[in-house]
C-alpha positions as a LaTeX table, in Angstrom:
\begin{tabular}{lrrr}
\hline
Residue & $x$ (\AA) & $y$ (\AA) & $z$ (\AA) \\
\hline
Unk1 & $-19.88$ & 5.52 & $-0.50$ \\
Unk2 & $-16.39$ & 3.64 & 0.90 \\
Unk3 & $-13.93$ & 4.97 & 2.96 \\
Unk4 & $-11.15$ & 3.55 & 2.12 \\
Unk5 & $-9.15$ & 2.25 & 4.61 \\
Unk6 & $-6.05$ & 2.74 & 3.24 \\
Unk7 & $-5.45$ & 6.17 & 1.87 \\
Unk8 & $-9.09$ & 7.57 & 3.86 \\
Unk9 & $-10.54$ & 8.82 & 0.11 \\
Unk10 & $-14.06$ & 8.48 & $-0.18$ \\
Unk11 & $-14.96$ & 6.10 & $-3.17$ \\
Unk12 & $-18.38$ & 5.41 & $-5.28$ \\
Unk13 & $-20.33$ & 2.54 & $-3.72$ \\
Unk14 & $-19.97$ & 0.80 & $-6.95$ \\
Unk15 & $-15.85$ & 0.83 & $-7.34$ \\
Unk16 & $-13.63$ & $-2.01$ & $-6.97$ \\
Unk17 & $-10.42$ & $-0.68$ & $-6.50$ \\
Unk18 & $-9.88$ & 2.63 & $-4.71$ \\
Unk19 & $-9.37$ & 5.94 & $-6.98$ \\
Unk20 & $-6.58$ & 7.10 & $-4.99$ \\
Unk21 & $-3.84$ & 4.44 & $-4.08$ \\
Unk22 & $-5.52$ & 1.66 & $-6.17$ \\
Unk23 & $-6.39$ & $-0.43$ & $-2.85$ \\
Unk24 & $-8.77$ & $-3.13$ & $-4.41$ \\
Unk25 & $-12.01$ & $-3.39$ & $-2.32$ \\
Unk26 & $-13.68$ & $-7.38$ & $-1.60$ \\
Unk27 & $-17.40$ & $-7.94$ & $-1.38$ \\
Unk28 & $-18.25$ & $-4.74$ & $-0.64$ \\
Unk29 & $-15.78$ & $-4.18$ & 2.47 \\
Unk30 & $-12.43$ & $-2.35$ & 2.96 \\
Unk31 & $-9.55$ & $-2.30$ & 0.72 \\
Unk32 & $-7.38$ & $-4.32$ & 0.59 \\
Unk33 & $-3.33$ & $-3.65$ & 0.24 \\
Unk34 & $-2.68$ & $-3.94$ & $-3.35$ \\
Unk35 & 0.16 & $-6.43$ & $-4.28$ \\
Unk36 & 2.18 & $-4.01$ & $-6.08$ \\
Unk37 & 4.98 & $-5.89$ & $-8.10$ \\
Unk38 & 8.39 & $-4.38$ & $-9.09$ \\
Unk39 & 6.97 & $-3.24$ & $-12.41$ \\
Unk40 & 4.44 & $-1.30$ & $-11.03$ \\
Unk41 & 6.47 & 0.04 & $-8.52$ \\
Unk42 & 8.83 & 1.24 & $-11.03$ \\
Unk43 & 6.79 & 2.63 & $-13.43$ \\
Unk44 & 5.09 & 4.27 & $-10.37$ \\
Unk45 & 8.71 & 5.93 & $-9.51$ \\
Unk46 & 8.93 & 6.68 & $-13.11$ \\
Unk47 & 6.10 & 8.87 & $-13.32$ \\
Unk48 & 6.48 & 10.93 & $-10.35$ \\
Unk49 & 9.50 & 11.86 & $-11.62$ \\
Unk50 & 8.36 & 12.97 & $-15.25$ \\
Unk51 & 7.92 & 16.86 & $-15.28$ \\
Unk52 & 5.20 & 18.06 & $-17.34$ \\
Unk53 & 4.97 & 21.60 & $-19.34$ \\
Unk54 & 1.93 & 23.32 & $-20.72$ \\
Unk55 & 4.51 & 25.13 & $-23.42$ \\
Unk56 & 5.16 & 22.79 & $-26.63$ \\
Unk57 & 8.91 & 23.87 & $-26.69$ \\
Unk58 & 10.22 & 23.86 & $-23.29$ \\
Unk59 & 13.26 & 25.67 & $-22.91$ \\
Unk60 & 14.85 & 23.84 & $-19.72$ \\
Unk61 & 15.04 & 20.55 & $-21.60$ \\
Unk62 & 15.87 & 19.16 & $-24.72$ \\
Unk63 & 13.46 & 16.61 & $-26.94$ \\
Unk64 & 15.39 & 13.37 & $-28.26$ \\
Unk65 & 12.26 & 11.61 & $-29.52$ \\
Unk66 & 7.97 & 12.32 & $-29.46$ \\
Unk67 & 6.47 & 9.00 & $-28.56$ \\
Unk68 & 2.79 & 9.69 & $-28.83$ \\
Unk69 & $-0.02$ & 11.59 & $-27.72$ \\
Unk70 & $-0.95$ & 11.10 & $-23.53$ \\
Unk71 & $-4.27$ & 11.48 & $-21.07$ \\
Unk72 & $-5.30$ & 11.58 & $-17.93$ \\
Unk73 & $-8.76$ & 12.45 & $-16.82$ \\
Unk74 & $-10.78$ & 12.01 & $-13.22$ \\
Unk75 & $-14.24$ & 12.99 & $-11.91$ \\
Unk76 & $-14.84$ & 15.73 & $-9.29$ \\
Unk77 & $-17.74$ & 13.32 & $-7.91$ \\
Unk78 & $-14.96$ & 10.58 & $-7.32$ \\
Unk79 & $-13.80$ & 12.68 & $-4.08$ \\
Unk80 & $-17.57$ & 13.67 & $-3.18$ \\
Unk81 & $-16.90$ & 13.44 & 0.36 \\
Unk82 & $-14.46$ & 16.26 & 0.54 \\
Unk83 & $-15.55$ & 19.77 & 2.09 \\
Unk84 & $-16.05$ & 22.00 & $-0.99$ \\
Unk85 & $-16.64$ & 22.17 & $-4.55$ \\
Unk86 & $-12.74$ & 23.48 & $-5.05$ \\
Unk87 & $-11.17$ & 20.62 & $-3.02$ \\
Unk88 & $-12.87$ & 17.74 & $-4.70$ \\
Unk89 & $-11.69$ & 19.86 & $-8.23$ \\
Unk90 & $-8.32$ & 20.43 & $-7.43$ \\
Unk91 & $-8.27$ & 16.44 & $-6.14$ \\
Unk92 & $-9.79$ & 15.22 & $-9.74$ \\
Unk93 & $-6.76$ & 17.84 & $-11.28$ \\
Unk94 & $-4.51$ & 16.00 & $-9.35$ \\
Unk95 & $-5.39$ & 12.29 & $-10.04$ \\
Unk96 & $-5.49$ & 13.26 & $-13.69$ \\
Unk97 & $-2.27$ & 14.73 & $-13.48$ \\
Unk98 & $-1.05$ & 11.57 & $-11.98$ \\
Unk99 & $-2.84$ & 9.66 & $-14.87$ \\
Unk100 & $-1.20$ & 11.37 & $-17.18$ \\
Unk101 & 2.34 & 10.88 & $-15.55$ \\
Unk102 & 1.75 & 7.36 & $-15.41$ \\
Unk103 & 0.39 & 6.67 & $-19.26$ \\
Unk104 & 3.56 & 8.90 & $-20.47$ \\
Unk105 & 5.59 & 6.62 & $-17.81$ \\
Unk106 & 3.81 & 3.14 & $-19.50$ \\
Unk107 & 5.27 & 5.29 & $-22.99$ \\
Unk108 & 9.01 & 5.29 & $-21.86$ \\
Unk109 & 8.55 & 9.09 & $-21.57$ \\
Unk110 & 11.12 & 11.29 & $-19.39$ \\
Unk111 & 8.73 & 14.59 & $-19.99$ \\
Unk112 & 4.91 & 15.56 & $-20.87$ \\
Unk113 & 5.20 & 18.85 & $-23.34$ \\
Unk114 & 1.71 & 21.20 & $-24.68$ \\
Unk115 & $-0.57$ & 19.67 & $-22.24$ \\
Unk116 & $-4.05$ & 21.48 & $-22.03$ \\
Unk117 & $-6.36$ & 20.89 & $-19.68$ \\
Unk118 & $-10.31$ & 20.39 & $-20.52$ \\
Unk119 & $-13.58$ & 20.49 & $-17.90$ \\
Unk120 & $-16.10$ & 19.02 & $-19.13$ \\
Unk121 & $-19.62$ & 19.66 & $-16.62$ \\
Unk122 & $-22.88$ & 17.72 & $-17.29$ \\
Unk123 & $-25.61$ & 17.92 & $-15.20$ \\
Unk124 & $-27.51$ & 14.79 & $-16.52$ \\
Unk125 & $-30.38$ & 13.42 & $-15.11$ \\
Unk126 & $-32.44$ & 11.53 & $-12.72$ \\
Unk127 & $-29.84$ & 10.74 & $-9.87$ \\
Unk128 & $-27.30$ & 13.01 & $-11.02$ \\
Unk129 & $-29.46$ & 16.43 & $-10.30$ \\
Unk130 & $-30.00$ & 15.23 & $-6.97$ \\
Unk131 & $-26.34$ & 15.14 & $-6.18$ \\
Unk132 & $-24.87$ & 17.53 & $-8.07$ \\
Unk133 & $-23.20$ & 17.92 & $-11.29$ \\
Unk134 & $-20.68$ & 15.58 & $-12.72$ \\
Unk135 & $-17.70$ & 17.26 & $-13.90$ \\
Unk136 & $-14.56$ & 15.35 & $-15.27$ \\
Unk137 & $-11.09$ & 17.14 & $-15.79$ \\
Unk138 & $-9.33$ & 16.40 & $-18.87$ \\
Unk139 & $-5.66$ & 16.63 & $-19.42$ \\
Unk140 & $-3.76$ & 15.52 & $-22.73$ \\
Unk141 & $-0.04$ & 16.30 & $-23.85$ \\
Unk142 & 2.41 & 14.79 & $-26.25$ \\
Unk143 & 5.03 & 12.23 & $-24.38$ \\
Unk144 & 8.54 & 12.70 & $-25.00$ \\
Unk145 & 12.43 & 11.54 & $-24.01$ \\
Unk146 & 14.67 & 14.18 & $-23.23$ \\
Unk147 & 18.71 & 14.02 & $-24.14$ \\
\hline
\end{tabular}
């Protein structure tokens, strides 16, 4: 596992760039500070500010255009090094939810509308059983601009 020495997220031996602020990681070592250019920094603005609903009608805004179907997923073992089963959960949630947010963002989107949210848990085999099960949460909605 890496620390990463940006954001302090624990990442898979294996990764090259860091699951939580994207930090890219050389030979092995620490991350890196991502050159972020003003793209990417926009369409990182962007999505934070998109507002998501589970309902397929939302009554607080109004729908000027679909644009396409949107998903974000993330593995619980990504944040293994976190204290219990519920934190490293609600941490995969979140990065999906920020996945999401982002593809809608990459869309043009102002909103996400009738996202559900899937877990899907494998236990798998070999090296898998000895650390746990592997459970990735799924999140898919319909990406939309609002009037």
């Amino acid at each position: 596992m890496k620390i990463c020495s940006v954001c302090k997220v624990e990442n898979e031996a294996f990764r090259t760039m860091c699951v939580n602020c994207y930090s890219t990681f050389e030979d092995g070592g620490q991350p890196n500070e991502p050159e972020i250019s003003e793209e990417e920094t926009r369409l990182r603005v962007k999505a934070e500010k998109i507002k998501v609903f589970t309902t397929i009608d939302p009554i607080s805004i109004e729908i000027k255009d679909e644009l396409g179907l949107v998903f974000g997923n993330s593995s619980k073992q990504a944040f293994w090094g976190l204290s219990t089963q519920a934190n490293r959960l609600s941490r995969a949630y979140e990065v999906a939810l920020q996945n999401l947010k982002y593809d809608a963002a990459l869309m043009g989107a102002d909103a996400v509308i009738g996202v559900s949210f899937g877990l899907n848990n494998s236990t798998g085999s070999g090296a898998t059983l000895i650390t746990g099960s592997s459970e990735a949460v799924m999140l898919l909605g319909t990406a939309v601009v609002t009037k």
